[in-house]
C-alpha positions in Angstrom: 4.8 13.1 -9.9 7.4 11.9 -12.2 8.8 8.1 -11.2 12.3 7.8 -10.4 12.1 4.0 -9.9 10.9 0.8 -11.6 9.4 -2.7 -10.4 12.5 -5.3 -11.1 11.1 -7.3 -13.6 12.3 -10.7 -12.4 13.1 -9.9 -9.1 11.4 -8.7 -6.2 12.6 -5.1 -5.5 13.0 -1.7 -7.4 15.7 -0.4 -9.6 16.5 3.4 -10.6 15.0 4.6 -14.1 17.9 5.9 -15.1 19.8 3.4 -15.0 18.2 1.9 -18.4 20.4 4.9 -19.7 22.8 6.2 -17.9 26.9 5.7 -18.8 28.4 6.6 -15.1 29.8 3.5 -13.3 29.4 4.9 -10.2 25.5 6.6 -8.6 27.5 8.1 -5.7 27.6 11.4 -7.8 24.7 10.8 -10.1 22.1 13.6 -9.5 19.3 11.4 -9.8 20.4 9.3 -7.0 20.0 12.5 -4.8 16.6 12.9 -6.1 15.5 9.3 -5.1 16.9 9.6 -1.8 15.1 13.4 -1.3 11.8 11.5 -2.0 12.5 8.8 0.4 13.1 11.2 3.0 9.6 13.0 2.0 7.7 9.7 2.1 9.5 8.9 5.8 8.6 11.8 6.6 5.0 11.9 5.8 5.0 8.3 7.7 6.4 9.5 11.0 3.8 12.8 11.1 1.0 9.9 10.0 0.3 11.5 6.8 0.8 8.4 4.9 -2.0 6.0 4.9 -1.2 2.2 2.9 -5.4 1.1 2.2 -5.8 -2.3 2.3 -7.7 -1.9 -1.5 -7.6 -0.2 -3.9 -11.0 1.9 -5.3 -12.9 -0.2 -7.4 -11.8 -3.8 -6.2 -14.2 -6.2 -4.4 -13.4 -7.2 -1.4 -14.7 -9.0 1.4 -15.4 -6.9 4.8 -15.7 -8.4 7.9 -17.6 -6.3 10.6 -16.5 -7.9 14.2 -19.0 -5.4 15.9 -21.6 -6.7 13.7 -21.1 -10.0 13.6 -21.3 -9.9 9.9 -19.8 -10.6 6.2 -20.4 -8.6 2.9 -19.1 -8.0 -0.5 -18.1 -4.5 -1.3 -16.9 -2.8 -4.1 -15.6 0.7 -2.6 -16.0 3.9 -4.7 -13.9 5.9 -2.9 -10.4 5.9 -0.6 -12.3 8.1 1.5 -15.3 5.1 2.1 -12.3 2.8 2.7 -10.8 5.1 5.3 -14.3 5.9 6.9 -14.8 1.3 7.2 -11.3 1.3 8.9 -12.0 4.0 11.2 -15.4 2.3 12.4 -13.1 -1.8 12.9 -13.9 -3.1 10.0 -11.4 -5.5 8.4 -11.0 -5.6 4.5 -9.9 -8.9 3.1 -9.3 -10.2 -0.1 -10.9 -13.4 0.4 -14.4 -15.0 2.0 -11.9 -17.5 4.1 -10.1 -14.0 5.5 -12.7 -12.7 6.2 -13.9 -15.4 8.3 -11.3 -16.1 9.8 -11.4 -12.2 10.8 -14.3 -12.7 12.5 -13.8 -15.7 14.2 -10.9 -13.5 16.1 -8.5 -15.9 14.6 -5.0 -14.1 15.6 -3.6 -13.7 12.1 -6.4 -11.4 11.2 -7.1 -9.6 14.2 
């Protein structure tokens, strides 16, 4: 899938591709700008019918996950979104740090 937007460099925020090179003043009747919104409305979409899942890692990352039914603190390096999902499912809570992850299991409210 082709990206239609970019990361602001300086800002936080997104800006349109296109705009690097486009020579309209005006993205009212820029074609692109339909584009961007037609995806938006796809990705809303997929959110209300809860086909669009944000993982708290990404594959490959370590991360610390705190097992509150366990009682218990590990190191993990997942291999695959579908192990991530699977952790989720069972409670477990991924954090970036030791002190999160902690804290997770303590029941401290921020985490839980």
């Amino acid at each position: 899938m082709e990206r239609l937007t970019e990361k602001h460099y300086a800002e936080k925020g997104y800006y349109m591709k296109c705009s690097e090179t486009c020579e309209k003043r005006s993205c009212d009747t820029c074609d692109s700008m339909a584009d961007i919104v037609d995806r938006l409305g796809e990705y809303e979409d997929a959110e209300e019918q809860g086909l669009l899942v944000r993982l708290p890692c990404t594959v490959g990352e370590l991360v610390w996950v705190c097992y509150p039914k366990f009682k218990r603190i590990t190191r993990v390096v997942y291999m695959a979104k579908s192990d991530i999902l699977d952790d989720v499912e069972c409670g477990a809570i991924i954090c970036r740090t030791r002190e999160e992850a902690e804290a997770a299991l303590k029941g401290e409210d921020e985490y839980v």
